[in-house]
Structures are given as structure tokens and as C-alpha cells.
LUMDRENBA-659604 format. One line per 3 residues: number of its first residue (from 1); their letters; for each residue x, y, z of N, C-alpha, C. Coordinates in Angstrom, 1 decimal. Example, Ala and Ser with C-alpha at 12.3 -4.5 7.8 and 13.67 -1.06 7.14 Angstrom:
<pts>
1> as> 13.2,-5.7,7.8,12.3,-4.5,7.8,13.2,-3.3,7.8  12.8,-2.2,7.1,13.7,-1.1,7.1,12.9,0.0,7.9
</pts>
This chain:
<pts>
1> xxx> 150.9,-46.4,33.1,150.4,-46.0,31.8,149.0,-45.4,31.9  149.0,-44.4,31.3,147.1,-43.7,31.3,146.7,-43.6,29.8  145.2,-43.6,30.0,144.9,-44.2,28.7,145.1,-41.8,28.1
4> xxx> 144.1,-41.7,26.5,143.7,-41.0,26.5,142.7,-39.7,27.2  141.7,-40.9,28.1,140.6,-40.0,28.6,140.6,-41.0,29.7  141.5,-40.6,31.2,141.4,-41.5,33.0,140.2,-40.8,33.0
7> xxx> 140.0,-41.3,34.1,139.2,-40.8,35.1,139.7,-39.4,35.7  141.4,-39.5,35.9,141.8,-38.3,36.3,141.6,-37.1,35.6  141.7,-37.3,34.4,141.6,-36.0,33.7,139.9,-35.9,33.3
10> xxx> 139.5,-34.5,33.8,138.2,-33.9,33.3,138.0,-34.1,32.1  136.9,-33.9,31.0,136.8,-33.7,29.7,136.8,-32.1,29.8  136.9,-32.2,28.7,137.7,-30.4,28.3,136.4,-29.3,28.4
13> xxx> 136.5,-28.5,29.3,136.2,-27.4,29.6,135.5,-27.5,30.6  134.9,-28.5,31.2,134.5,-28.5,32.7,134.9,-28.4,34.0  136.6,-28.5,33.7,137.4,-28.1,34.7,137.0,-26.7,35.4
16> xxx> 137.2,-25.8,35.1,136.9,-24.4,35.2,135.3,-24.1,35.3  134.6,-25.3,35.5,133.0,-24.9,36.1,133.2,-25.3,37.6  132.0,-24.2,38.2,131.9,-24.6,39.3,130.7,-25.4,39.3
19> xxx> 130.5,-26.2,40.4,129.1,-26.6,40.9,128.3,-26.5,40.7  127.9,-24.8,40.9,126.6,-24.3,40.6,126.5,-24.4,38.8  127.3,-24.0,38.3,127.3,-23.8,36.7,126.9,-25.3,36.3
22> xxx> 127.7,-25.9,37.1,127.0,-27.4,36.3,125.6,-28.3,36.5  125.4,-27.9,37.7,124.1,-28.0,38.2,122.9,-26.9,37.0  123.5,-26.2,36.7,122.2,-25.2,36.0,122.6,-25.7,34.6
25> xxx> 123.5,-26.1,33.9,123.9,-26.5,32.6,122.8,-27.8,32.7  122.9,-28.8,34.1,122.3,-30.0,33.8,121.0,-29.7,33.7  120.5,-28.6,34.4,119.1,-28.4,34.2,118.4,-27.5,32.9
28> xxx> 119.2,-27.1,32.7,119.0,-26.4,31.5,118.7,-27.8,30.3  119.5,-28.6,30.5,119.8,-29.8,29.6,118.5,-30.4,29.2  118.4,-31.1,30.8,117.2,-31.3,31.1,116.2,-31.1,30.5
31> xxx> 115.9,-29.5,30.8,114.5,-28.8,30.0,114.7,-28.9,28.7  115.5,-28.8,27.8,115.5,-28.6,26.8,114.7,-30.5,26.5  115.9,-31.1,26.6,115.4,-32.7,26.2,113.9,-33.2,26.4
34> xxx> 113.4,-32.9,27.6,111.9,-32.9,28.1,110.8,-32.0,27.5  111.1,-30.7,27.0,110.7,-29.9,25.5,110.7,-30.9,24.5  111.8,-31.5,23.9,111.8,-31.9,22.6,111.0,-33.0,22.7
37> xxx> 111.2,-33.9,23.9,109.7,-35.3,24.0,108.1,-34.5,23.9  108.4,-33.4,24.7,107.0,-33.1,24.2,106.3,-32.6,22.9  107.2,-31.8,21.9,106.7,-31.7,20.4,107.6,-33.1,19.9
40> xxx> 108.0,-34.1,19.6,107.9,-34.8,18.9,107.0,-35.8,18.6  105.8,-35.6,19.5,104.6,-36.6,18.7,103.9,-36.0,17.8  103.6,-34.5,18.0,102.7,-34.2,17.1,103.5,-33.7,15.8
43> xxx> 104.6,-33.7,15.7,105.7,-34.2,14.0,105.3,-35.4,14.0  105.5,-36.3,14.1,105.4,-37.7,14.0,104.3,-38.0,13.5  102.9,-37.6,14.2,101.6,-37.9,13.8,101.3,-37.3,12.4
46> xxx> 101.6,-35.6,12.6,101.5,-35.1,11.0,102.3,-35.9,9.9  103.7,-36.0,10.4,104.9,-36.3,9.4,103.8,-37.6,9.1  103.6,-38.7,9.7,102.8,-40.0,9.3,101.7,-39.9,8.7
49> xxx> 100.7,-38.9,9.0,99.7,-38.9,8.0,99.9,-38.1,6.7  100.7,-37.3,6.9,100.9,-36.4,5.2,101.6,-37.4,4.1  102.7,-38.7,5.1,102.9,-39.4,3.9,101.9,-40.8,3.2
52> xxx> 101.3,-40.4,4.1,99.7,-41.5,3.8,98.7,-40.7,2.7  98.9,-39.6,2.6,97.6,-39.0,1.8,97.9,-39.1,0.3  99.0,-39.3,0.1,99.1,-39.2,-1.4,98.6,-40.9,-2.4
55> xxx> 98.7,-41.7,-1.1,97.9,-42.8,-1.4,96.5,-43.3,-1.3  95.8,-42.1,-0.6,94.6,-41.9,-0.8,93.6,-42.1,-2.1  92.5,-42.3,-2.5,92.4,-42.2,-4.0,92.3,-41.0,-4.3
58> xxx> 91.4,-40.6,-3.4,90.4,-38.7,-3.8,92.0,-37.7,-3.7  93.4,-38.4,-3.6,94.4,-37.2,-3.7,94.2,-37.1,-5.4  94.3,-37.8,-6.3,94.0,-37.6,-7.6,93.3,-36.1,-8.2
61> xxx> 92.2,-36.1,-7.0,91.6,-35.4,-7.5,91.9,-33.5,-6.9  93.1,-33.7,-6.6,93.3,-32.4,-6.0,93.9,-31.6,-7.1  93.9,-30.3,-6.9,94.5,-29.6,-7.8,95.2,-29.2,-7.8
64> xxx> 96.3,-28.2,-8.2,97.7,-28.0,-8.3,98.2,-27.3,-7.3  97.2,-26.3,-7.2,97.2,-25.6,-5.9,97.4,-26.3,-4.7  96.7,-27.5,-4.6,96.6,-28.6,-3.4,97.9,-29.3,-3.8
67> xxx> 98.4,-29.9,-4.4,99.5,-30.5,-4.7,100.1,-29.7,-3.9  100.8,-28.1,-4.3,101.9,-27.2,-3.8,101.5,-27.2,-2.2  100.5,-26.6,-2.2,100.1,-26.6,-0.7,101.2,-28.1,0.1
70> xxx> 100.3,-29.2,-0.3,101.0,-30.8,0.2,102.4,-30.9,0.2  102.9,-30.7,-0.7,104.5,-30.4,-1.2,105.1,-29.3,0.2  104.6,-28.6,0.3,104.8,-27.7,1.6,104.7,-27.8,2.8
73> xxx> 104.0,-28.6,2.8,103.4,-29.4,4.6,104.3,-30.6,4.9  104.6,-31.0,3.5,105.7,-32.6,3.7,106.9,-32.1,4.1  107.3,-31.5,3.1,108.6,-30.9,3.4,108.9,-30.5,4.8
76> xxx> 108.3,-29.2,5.2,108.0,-28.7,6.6,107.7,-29.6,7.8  107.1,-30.6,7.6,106.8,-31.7,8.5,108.8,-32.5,8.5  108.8,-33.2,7.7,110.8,-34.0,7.4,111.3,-32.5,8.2
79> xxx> 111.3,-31.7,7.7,112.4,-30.3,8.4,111.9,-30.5,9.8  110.8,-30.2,10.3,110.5,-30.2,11.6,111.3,-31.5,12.4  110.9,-32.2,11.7,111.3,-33.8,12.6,113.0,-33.5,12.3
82> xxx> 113.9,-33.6,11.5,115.0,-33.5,11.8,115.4,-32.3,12.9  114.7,-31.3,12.5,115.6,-30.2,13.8,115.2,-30.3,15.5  113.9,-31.0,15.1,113.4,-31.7,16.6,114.1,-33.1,17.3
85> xxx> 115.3,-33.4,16.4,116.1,-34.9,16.3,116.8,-34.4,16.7  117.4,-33.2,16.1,119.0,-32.9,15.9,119.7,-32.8,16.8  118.3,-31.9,18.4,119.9,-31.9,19.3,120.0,-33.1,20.6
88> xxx> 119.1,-33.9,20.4,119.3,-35.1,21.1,120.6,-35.9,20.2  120.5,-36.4,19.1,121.9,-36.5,18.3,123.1,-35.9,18.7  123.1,-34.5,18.7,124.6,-33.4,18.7,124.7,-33.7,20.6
91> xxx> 123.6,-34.0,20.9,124.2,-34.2,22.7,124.8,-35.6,23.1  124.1,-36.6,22.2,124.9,-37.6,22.3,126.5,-38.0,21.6  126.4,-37.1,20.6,127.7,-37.1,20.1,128.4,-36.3,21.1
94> xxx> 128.4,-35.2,21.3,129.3,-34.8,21.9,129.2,-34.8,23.8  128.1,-35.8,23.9,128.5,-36.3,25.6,129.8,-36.1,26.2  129.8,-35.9,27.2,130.9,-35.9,28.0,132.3,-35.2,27.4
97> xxx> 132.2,-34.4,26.3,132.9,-33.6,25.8,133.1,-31.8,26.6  132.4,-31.9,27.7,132.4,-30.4,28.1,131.9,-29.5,27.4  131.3,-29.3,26.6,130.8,-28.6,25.7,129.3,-28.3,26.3
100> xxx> 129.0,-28.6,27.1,127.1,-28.3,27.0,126.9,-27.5,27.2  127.4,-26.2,26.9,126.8,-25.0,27.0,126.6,-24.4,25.2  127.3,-25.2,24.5,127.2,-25.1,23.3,125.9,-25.9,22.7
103> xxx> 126.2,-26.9,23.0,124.8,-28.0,22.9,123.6,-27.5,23.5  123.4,-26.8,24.3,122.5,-26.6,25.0,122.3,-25.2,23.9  122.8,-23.9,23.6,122.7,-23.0,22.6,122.3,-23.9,21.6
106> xxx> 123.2,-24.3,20.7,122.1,-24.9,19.6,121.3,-25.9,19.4  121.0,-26.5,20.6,119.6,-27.4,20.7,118.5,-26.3,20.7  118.6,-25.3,21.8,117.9,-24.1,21.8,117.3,-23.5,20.1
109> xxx> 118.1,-23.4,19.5,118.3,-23.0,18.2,117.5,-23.7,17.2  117.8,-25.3,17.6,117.1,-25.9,16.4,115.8,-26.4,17.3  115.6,-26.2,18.1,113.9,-26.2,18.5,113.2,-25.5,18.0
112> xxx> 114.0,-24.1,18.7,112.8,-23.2,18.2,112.6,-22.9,16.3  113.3,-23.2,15.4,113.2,-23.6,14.4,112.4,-24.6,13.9  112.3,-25.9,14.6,112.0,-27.0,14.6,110.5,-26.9,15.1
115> xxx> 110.1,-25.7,16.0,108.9,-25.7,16.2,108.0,-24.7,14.9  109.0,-23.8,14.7,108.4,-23.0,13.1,108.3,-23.9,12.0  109.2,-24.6,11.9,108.7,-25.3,10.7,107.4,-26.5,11.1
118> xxx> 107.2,-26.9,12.3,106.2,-27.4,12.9,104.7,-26.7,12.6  105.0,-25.9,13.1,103.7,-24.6,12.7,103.2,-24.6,11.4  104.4,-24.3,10.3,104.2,-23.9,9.1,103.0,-25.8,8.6
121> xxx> 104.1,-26.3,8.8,103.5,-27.9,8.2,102.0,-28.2,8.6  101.7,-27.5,9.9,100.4,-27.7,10.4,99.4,-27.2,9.8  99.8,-26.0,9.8,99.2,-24.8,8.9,99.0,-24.6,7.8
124> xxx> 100.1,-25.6,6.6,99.6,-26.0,5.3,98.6,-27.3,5.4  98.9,-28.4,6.2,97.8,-29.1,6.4,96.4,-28.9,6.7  96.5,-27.7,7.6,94.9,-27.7,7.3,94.7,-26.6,6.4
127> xxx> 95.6,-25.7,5.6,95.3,-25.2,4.5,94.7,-26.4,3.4  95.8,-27.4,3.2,94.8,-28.4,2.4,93.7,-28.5,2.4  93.6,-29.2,3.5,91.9,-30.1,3.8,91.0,-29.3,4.0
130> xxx> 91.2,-28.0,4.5,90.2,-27.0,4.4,89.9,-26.7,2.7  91.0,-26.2,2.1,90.6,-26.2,0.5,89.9,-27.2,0.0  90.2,-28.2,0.0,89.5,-29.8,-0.6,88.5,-29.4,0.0
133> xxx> 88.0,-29.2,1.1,86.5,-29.5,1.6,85.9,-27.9,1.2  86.3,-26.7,1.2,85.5,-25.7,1.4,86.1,-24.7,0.2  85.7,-23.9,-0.4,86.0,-22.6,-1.1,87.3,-22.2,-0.9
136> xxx> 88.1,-22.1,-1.7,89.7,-21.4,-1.0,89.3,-20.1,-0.3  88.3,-19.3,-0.2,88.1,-17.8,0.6,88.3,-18.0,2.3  87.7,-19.3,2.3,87.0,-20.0,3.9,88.5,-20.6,4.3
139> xxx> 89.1,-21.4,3.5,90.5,-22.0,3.9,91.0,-21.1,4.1  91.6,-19.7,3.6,92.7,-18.8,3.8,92.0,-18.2,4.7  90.8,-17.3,5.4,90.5,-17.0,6.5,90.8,-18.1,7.7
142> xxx> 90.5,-19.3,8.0,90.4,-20.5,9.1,92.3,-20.5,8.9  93.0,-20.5,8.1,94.4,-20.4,8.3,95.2,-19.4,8.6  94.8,-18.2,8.4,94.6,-16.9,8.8,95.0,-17.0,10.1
145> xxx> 93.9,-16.8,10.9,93.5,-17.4,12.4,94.3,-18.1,12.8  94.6,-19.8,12.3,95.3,-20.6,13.2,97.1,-19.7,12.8  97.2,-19.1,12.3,98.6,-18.5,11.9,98.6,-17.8,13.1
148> xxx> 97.4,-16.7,13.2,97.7,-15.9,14.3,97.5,-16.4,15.5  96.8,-17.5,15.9,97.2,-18.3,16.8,98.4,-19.2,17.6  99.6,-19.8,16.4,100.3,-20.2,16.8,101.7,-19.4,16.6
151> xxx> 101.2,-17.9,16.1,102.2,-17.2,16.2,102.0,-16.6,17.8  101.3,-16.0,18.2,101.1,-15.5,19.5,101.0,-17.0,20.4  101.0,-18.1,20.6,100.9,-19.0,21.6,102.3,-19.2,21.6
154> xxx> 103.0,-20.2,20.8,104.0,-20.5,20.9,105.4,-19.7,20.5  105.3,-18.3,19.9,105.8,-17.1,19.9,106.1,-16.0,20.7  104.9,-15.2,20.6,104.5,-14.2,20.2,104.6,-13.9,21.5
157> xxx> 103.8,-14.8,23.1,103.9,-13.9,24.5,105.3,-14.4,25.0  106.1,-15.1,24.7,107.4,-15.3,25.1,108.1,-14.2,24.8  108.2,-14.0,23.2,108.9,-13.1,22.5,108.7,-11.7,23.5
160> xxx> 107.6,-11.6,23.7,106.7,-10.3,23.9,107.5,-10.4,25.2  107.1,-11.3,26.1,108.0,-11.0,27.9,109.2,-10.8,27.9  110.3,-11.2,27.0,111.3,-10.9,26.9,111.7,-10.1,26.5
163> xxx> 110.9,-9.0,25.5,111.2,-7.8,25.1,111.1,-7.2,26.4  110.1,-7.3,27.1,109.7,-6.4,28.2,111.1,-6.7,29.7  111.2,-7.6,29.7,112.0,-7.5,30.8,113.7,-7.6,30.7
</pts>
């Protein structure tokens, strides 16, 4: 008697890889998972301190504008951390299912997602605290800047080399 899933039988769709294919799927894997350890502290750090501010006293004293602003950074921060979760989740669900070339596409997917909304949440954060402390003229220039910063760092020269080659 054999159960549902021996030993004998592959999981579905690995049969038809070679060697090499699976060797490069596992590294691909790899990189991806070893990416996601590396941006999920600094979600965590933001996500933890943006839900700390509203218990602050001096948040009382922000204005509406700062509220929306905050409301923007929180949200963005929860989105970031779920899509920076998601494909460690979707790879353990579907372990040993033969699928990782699918898992591997939309882990791909929800990183790079997961790193925009990373950006955005950072970048209303220090939209805040720049406002609170300084003139909104001075906030929206210093956010300005860090926009066009983390669009060209973590964007912009990837995007750019891949257009080219």
C-alpha cells in the first residue's frame, strides 16, 4: 500500500527539472529569503515606533495635516510588513509542492512592493517630524530629497541597468 505522497513519487512539477534548474531555483530562493531578513528590521523598527507616537503627549498637539501625514506612514508601514511576510508564508505553505518557480516570481513581486511601501512609510515619517519640528516649506524640500534618494538607490539604478542591458 503507498500512501498519498512516497518517497517514490516527486511532488508535482519537479520531475521535469533538471539539476541545474533546481540548483538555480534553490539559489534564487535563497536570495530572495536572505533579502527579505535584510529589510525586515527596519519595518519593524518604523512599524514599532509609529505605533508608539500616538501615545506620546505632544501628538495632541499636531495638526490635521500631521494626523493624515501619520495615518499614511502607519498604514504604509502594516502594508510594508505584511508584503515583506508574505512570501516567507506562501513558501512555506507551498513547500515541497514543486512550485518554486512561482513562489520565487511572487515573492519577487511582493518585495519589491513591500519595499515601496517601505519607502513611502519612511518618507511620511520623516515628513511628520520634520513638519512638527520645522516650517512645512523645509519638510517638503528634506522629503523631496530623501524621495529622490530612495527612488534612485533602491529603484532607480537597477531599473536603469536593466533597461540598458
Amino acid at each position: 500500500m503507498t500512501t498519498a505522497m512516497s518517497v517514490v513519487d516527486p511532488p508535482r512539477g519537479r520531475a521535469d527539472r533538471s539539476e541545474e534548474e533546481q540548483e538555480r531555483l534553490n539559489r534564487q530562493m535563497a536570495e530572495l529569503l536572505q533579502e527579505l531578513r535584510v529589510a525586515m528590521p527596519g519595518v519593524q523598527v518604523l512599524f514599532g515606533f509609529l505605533l508608539a507616537v500616538p501615545f506620546q503627549q505632544r501628538f495632541g498637539q499636531a495638526t490635521d495635516f500631521q494626523h493624515a501625514i501619520y495615518t499614511v506612514a502607519l498604514v504604509a508601514a502594516a502594508l510594508a510588513t505584511a508584503l515583506l511576510i508574505a512570501p516567507s508564508a506562501h513558501h512555506r505553505i507551498m513547500f515541497e509542492h514543486g512550485d518554486k518557480p512561482n513562489i520565487i516570481r511572487l515573492g519577487t513581486t511582493q518585495m519589491l512592493a513591500g519595499l515601496g511601501a517601505l519607502a513611502l512609510a519612511m518618507n511620511a515619517a520623516v515628513l511628520l517630524v520634520t513638519d512638527f519640528l520645522f516650517k512645512t516649506g523645509t519638510a517638503v524640500v528634506i522629503v523631496v530629497c530623501l524621495v529622490a534618494v530612495y527612488a534612485t538607490l533602491w529603484f532607480g539604478i537597477g531599473v536603469g541597468r536593466r533597461l540598458r542591458s
